[in-house]
N, C-alpha and C positions, 0 to 999 in steps of 0.2 A: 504494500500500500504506500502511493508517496507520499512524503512529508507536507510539500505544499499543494494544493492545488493552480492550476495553472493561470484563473485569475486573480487568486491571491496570491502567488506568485510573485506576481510582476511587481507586485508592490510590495515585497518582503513579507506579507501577513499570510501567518500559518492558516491552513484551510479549517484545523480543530478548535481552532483559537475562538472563546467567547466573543459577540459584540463588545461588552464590556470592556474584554481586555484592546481589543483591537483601537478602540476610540480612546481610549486611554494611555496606550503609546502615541496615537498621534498627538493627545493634547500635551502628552509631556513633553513631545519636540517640539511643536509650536512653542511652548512656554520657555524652551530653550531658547526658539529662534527669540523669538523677545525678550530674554535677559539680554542675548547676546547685541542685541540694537540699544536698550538702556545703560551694560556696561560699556557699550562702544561711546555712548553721548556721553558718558560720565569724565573719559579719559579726556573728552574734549573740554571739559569746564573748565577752568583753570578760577573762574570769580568765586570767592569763600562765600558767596550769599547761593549762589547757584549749588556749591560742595554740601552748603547745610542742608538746604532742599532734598538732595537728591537723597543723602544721609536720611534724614527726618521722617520723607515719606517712601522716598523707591525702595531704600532696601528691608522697610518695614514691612510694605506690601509684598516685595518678593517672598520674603520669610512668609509668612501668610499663604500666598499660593503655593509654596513648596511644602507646607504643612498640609496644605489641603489636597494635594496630590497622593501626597504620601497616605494619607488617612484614604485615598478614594483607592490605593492599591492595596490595600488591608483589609479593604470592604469587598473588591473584587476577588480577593480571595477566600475569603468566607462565605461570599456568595456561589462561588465554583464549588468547595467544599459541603453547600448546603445541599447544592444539585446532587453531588454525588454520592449523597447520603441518602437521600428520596429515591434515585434510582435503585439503590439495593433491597 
């Protein structure tokens, strides 16, 4: 049997793999590609009123959605785990 199927394939996502888990990889890379645009504006700041801002509220709110991911892959795992308890 193979691993991936051939239109999930093409886009890395395992063909066994939950919705769940699949939307869930994507939002984590999206939320990479957007740290990676916020620390990229940060390096450009150079004004201490601009440094505080970004301090104050971007890395507050990063920490935040990196919490809340982390907590949505903890959830998606319980939830696989609950499926596979129902099936037996």
């Amino acid at each position: 049997m193979p691993k991936h199927d051939l239109l999930f394939g093409l886009f890395g996502l395992s063909y066994y793999e939950s919705d769940f888990v699949v939307q869930h990889k994507l939002l984590k890379r999206e939320m990479s590609d957007y740290k990676d645009f916020l620390y990229g504006l940060k390096s450009k700041w150079t004004d201490k009123k601009k440094e505080e801002f970004f301090r104050k509220h971007i890395n507050s709110t990063v920490e935040d959605a990196d919490s809340y991911l982390f907590s949505c892959e903890k959830l998606i795992m319980y939830i696989e785990e609950a499926r596979k308890l129902k099936e037996i």
